[in-house]
C-alpha positions as MATLAB code, in Angstrom:
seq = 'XXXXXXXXXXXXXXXXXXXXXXXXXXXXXXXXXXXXXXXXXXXXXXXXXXXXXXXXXXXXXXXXXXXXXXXXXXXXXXXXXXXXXXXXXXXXXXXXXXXXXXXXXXXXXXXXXXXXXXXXXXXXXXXXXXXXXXXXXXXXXXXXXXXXXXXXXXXXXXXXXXXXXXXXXXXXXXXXXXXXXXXXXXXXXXXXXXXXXXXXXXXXXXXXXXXXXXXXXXXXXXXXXXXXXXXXXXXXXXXXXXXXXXXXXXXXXXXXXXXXXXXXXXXXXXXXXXXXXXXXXXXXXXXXXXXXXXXXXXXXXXXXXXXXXXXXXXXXXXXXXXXXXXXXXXXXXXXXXXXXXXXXXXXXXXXXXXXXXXXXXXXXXXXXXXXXXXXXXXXXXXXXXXXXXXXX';
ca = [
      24.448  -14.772 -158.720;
      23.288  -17.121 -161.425;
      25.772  -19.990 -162.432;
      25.125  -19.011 -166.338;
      27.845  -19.359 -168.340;
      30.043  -16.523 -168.775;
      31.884  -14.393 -171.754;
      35.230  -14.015 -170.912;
      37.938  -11.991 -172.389;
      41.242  -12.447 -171.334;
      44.620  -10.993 -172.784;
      48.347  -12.266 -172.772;
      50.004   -8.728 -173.248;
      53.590  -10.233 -172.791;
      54.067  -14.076 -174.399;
      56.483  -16.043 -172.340;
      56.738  -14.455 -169.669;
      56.633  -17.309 -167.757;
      54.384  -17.223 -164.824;
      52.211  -14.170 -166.073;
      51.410  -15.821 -169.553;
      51.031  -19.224 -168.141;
      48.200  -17.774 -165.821;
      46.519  -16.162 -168.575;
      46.529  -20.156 -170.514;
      45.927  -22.036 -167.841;
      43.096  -19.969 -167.013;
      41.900  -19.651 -170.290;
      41.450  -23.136 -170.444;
      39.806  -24.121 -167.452;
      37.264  -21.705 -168.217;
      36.483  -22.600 -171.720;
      36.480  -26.813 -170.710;
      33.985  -25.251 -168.211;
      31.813  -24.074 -170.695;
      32.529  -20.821 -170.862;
      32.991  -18.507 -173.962;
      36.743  -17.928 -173.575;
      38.361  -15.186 -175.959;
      42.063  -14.309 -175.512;
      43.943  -11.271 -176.584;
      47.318  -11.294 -177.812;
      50.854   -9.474 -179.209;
      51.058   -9.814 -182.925;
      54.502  -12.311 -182.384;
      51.959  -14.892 -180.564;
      50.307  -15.209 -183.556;
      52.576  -17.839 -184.943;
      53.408  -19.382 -181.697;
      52.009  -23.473 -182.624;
      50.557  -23.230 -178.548;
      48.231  -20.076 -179.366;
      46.901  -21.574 -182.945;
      45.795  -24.702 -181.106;
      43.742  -23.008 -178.856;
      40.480  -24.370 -178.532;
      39.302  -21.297 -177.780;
      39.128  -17.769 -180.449;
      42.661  -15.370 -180.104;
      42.178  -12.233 -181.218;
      45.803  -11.497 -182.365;
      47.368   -8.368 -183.629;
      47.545   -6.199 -180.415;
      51.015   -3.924 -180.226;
      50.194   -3.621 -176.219;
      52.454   -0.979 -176.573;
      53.391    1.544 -173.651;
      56.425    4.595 -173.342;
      56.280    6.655 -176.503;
      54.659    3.989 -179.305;
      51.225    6.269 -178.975;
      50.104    5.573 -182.289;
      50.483    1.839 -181.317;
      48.542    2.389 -177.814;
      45.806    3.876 -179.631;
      45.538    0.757 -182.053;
      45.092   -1.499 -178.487;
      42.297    1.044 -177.693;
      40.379    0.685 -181.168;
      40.951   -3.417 -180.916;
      39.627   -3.635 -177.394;
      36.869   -0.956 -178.259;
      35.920   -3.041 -181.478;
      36.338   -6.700 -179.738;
      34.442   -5.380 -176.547;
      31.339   -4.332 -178.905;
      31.447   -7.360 -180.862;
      31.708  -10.232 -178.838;
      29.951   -8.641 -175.816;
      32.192  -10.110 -172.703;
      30.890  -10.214 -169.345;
      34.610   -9.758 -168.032;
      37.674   -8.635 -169.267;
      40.459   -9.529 -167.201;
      43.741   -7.881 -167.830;
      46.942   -8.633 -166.211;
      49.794   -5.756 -167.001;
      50.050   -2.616 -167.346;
      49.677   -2.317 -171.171;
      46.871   -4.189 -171.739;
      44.935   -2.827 -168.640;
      44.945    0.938 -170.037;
      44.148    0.193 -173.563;
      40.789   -2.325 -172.502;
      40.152    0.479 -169.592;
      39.897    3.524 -172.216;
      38.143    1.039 -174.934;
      35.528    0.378 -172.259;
      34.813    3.625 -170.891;
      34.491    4.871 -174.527;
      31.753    2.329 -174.972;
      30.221    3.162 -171.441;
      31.388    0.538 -169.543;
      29.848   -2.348 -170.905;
      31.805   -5.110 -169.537;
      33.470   -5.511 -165.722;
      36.811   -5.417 -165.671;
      38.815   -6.840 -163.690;
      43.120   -6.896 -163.345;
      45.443   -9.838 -161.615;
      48.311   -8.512 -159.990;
      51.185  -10.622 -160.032;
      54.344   -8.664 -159.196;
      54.891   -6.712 -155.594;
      55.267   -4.069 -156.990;
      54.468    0.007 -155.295;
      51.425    1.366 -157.218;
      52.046    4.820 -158.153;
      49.538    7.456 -156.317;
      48.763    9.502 -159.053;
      45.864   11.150 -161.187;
      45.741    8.318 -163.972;
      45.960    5.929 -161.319;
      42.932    7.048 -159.524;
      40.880    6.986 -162.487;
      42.163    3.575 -163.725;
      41.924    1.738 -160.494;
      39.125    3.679 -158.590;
      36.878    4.443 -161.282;
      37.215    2.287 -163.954;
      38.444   -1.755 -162.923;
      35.686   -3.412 -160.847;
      37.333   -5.744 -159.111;
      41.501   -6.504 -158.856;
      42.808  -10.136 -157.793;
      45.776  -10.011 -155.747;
      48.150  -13.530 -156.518;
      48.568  -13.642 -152.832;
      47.198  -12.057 -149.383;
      50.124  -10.096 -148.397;
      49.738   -8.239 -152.197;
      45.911   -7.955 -151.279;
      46.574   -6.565 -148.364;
      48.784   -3.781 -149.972;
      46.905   -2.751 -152.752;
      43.877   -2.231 -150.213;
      45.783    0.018 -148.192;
      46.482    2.190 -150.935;
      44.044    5.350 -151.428;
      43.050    5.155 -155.024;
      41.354    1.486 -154.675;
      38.506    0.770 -153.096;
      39.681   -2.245 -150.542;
      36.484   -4.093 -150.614;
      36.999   -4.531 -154.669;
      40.335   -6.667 -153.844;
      40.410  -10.483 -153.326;
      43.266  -12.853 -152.940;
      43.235  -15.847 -155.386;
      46.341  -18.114 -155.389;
      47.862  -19.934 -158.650;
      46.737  -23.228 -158.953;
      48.723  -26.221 -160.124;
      47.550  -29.857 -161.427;
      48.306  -31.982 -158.778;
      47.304  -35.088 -160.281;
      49.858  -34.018 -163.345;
      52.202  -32.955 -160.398;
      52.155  -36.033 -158.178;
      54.681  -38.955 -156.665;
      55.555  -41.359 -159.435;
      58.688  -43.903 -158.272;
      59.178  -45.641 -161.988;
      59.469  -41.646 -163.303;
      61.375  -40.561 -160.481;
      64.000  -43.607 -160.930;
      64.068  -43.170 -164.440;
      64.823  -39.362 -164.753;
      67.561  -39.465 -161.557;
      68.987  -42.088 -163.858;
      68.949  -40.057 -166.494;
      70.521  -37.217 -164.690;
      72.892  -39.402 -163.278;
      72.112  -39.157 -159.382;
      72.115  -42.289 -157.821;
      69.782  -43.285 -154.651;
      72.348  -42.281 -151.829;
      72.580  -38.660 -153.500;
      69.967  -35.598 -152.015;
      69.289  -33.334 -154.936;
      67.512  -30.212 -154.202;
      65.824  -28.313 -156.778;
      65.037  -24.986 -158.236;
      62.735  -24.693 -161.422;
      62.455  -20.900 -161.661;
      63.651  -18.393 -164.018;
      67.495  -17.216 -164.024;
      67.045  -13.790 -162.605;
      69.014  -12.072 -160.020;
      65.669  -11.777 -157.520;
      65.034  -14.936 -157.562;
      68.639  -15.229 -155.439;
      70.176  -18.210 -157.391;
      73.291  -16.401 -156.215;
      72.655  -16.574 -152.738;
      71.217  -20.358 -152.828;
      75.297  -21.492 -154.584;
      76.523  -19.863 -151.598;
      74.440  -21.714 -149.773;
      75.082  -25.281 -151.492;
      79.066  -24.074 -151.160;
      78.718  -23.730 -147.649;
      76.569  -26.728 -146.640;
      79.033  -29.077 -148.867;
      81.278  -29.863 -145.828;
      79.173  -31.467 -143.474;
      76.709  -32.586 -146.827;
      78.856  -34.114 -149.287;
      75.684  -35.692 -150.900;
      73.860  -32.756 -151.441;
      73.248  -32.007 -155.339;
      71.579  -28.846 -156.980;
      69.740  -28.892 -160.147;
      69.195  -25.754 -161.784;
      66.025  -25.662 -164.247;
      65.034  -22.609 -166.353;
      67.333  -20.052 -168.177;
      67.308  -16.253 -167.959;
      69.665  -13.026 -168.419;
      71.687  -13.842 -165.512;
      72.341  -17.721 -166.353;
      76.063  -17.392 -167.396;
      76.592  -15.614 -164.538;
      75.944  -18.380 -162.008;
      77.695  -20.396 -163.783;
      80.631  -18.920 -163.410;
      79.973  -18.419 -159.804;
      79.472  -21.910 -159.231;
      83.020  -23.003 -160.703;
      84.248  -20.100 -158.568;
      82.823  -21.847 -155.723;
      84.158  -24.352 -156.538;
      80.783  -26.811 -156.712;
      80.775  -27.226 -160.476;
      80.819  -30.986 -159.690;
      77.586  -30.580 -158.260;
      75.543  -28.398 -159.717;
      73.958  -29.165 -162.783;
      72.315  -26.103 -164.706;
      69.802  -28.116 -166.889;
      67.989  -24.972 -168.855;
      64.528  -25.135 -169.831;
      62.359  -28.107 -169.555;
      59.408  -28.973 -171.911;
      56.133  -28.459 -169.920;
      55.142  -32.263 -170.397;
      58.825  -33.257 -169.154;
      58.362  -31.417 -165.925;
      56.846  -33.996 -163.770;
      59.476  -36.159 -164.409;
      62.238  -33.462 -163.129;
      60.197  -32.452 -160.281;
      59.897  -36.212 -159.328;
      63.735  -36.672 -159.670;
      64.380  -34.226 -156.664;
      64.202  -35.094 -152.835;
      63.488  -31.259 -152.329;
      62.807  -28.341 -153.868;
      63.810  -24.478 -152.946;
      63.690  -21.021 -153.773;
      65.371  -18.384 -152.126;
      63.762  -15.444 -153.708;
      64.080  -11.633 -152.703;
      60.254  -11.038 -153.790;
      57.878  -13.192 -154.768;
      54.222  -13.249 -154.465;
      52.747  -16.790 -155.959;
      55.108  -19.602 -157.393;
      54.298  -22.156 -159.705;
      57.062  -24.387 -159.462;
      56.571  -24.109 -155.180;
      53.190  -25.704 -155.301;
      54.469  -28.210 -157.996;
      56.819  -29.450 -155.728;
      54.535  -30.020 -153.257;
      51.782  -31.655 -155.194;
      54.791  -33.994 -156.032;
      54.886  -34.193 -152.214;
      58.477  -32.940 -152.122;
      59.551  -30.486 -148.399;
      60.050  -27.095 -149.838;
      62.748  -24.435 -148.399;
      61.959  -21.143 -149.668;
      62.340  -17.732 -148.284;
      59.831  -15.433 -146.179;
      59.672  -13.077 -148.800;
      55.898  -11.703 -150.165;
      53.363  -14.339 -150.380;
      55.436  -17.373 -149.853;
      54.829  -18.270 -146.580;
      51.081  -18.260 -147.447;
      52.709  -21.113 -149.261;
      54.526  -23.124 -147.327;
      54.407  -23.086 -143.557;
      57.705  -23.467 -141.720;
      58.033  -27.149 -140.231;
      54.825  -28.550 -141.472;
      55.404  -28.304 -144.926;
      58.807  -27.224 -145.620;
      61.855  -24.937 -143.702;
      61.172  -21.025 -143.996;
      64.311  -18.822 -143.594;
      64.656  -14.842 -143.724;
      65.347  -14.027 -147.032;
      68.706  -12.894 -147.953;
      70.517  -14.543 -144.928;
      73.163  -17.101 -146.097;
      73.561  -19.480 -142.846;
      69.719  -19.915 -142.148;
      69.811  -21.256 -145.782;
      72.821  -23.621 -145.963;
      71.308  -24.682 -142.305;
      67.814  -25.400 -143.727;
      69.472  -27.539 -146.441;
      71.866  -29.661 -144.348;
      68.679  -30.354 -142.361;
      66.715  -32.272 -144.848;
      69.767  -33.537 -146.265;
      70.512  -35.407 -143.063;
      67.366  -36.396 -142.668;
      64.816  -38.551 -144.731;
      62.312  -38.919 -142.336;
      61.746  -35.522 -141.968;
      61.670  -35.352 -145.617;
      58.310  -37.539 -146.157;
      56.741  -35.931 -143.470;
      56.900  -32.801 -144.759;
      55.859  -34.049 -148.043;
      53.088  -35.470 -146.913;
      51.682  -32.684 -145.538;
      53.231  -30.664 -148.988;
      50.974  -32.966 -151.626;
      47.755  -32.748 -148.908;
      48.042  -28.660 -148.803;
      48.618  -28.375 -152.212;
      45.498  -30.625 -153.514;
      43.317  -29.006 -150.885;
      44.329  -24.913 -150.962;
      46.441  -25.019 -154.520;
      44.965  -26.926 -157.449;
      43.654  -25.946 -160.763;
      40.341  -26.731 -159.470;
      40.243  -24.260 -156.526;
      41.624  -21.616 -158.567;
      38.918  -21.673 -161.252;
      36.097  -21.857 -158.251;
      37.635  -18.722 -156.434;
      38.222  -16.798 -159.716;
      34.724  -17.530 -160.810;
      33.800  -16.361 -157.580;
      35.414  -12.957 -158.279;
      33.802  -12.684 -161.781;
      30.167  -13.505 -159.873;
      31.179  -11.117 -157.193;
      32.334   -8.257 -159.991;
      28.996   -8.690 -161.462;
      27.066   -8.496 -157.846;
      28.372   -5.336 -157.267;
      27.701   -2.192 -158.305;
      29.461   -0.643 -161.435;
      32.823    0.970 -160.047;
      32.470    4.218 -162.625;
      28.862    4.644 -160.365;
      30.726    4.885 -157.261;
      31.479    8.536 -156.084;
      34.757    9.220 -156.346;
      36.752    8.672 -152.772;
      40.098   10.101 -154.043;
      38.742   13.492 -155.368;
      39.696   15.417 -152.294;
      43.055   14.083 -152.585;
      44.240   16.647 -154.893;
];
């Protein structure tokens, strides 16, 4: 396929939700500092966030991306998309929930499939096997990227997708944003108030009960005999945040444990650069962020063997892999690089070197402008005949 410039439209159905809406930026502006036409769609409340008005790239607010019972507002998304889609003439939408995925599906098909479209899944999440399903995903999205391989691998098994129109494309981080800094990292642990003799292990994810803060406080309690160095800091907030704080007082590791909130984008560097490792424990979890930040800051990573992370992080080379959910394999895993700073630069050696080589910003533009060439290459997925209709 030709390496012409390409129209994109992308759309941000749900602001702030963290890793979903920062994919949908992030992407948005690698492509358009590319030289791509870049358009993104968003919810009428992102209008007046400062982030989307500085944009260097068109937003094309005023979308309900609506779902449930708001019909009148799901038919508005259809007649934006419809109208959008005929007047700016993308090569590729690219959708990424469930909301905005319908509306720009019907809005296409009404104009006779004009544009490819194409849908990141993010979440592991069943895919229902029904009627509307079949027609959404078999008939009328081209291509789907899966965030990791296990998630590619499941939504090829299932029998309303066509499993040669899936592709696994990781999140990419900046590593050179994300990298080893000792001035920053002295300043911020001062700042904190850790001193050099302390290990502080990290978690920068959102405050949710699946991503098993729970489990990684009883984990902290139980390692604090034989660690008494051992530090957690706690970055992000979330529904279940006062919650775990109680729990840690319970514990009894208040005194160690510092839940730090939210952290300016700009400021996270800094933080990342502050720990000696970084964790997460989650029950599911397909493609983290704040994983392959750690490890462009070449920091040994302890996370769970849940979904897509140990695509991530491969146990002993670049961090310690446990089974998810179990409490001893955890407290284990972080009395062993607490006790052990050798073992610690190792394995963040080899963190920073995976992430700038499989997990940059820069690979994941190439391999999603790889699916957009490949979505275009192939032929139209409405022309296909139908492999589900015998499926009742």
């Amino acid at each position: 396929m030709s390496d012409a410039p390409l129209r994109v439209l992308l759309s941000d159905p749900v602001p702030g939700l963290h890793g979903q809406s920062r994919y949908v930026w992030q992407l948005a502006r690698r492509l358009h500092a590319a030289g791509h036409a870049v358009f993104v769609a968003t919810a009428r409340a992102a209008a007046r966030d400062p982030a989307v008005r500085a944009a260097p790239f068109p937003t094309l607010a005023g979308f309900h991306f609506a779902h449930g019972a708001d019909v009148l507002g799901r038919l508005d998304d259809v007649r934006r998309f419809r109208s959008h889609i005929r007047e700016l003439r993308p090569d590729i939408v690219h959708l990424s929930h469930s909301q905005d995925h319908w509306a720009a599906a019907v809005a296409n098909a009404l104009l006779g499939h004009p544009a490819r479209l194409l849908r990141t899944r993010h979440i592991a999440r069943p895919v229902r096997d029904s009627r509307s399903n079949r027609l959404l995903l078999g008939r009328w999205t081209d291509l789907q990227i899966a965030v990791c391989e296990s998630l590619r691998a499941s939504l090829a098994a299932h029998r309303a997708i066509h499993s040669e129109r899936v592709a696994a494309v990781h999140n990419g981080v900046d590593t050179e944003t994300f990298r080893p800094d000792a001035g920053s990292r002295a300043r911020t642990r001062e700042e904190l108030g850790y001193s050099d003799s302390d290990f502080v292990l990290g978690i920068a994810a959102r405050l949710w009960r699946y991503k098993r803060h729970d489990l990684l406080l009883h984990a902290v309690a139980r390692a604090r005999a034989t660690c008494p160095n051992l530090h957690l800091l706690v970055i992000g907030d979330g529904p279940d945040g006062a919650a775990l704080e109680g729990l840690a007082r319970e514990l009894g590791i208040a005194d160690v444990v510092r839940f730090q909130g939210p952290v300016a984008q700009p400021r996270m560097p800094d933080f990342h650069r502050a720990l000696d490792a970084g964790v997460l424990p989650s029950s599911t979890e397909t493609s983290s962020f704040s994983v392959k930040e750690h490890m462009a800051t070449a920091l040994p990573v302890i996370v769970s063997d849940a979904d897509g992370l140990p695509e991530i992080v491969t146990h002993c080379r670049e961090g310690l892999v446990f089974r998810s959910g179990q409490l001893e394999p955890l407290a284990l895993a972080l009395c062993t690089l607490a006790g052990n700073p050798r073992l610690r630069a190792r394995l963040g050696a080899a963190a920073r070197e995976r992430a700038r080589r499989e997990f940059s910003v820069e690979t994941f533009l190439e391999r999603t402008l790889a699916c957009y060439r490949l979505a275009l290459s192939l032929p139209p997925s409405h022309d296909l005949p139908d492999q589900c209709r015998a499926l009742g």
